[in-house]
C-alpha positions in Angstrom: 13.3 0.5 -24.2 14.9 0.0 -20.8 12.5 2.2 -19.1 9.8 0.3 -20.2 11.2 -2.7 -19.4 11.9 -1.2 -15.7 8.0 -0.1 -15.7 6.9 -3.4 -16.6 9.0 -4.8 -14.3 7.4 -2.8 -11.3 4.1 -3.5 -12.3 4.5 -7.3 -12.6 5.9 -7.3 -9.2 3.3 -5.4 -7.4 0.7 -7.2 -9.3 2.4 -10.5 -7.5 2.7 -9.4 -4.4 -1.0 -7.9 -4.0 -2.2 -11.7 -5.3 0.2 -13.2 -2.2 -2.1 -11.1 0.2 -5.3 -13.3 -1.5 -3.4 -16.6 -0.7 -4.8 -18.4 1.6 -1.9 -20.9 2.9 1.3 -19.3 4.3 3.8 -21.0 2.6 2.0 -19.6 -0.6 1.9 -16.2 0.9 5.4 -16.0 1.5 6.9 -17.7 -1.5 4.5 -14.9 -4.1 6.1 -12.4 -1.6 9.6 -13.1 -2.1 9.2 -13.8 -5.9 6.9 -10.1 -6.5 9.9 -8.4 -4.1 12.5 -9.7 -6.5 10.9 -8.9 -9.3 10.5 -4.8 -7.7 14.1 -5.1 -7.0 15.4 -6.0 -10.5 13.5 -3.7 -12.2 15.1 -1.3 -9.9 18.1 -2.5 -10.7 17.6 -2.4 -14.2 17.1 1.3 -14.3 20.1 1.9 -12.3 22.9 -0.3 -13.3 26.1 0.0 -11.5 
């Protein structure tokens, strides 16, 4: 279930970021960045918990 989760996760963030790169204002750009980036980063995070 946690795997999945983490796979989802991955997905959903790439899927953001590669809409940021069809933005057409910067603040937009940057702010769909940030948020699929996070979204990569805690699904790494859930896979490998401390």
């Amino acid at each position: 279930m946690q795997i999945i989760l983490s796979i989802l996760m991955f997905i959903v963030g790439i899927a953001i970021m590669t809409i940021s790169f069809k933005a057409k204002r910067e603040l937009i750009y940057y702010l769909t960045l940030s948020i699929g980036t996070i979204v990569f980063f805690a699904g790494i995070f859930v896979i490998f918990p401390k």
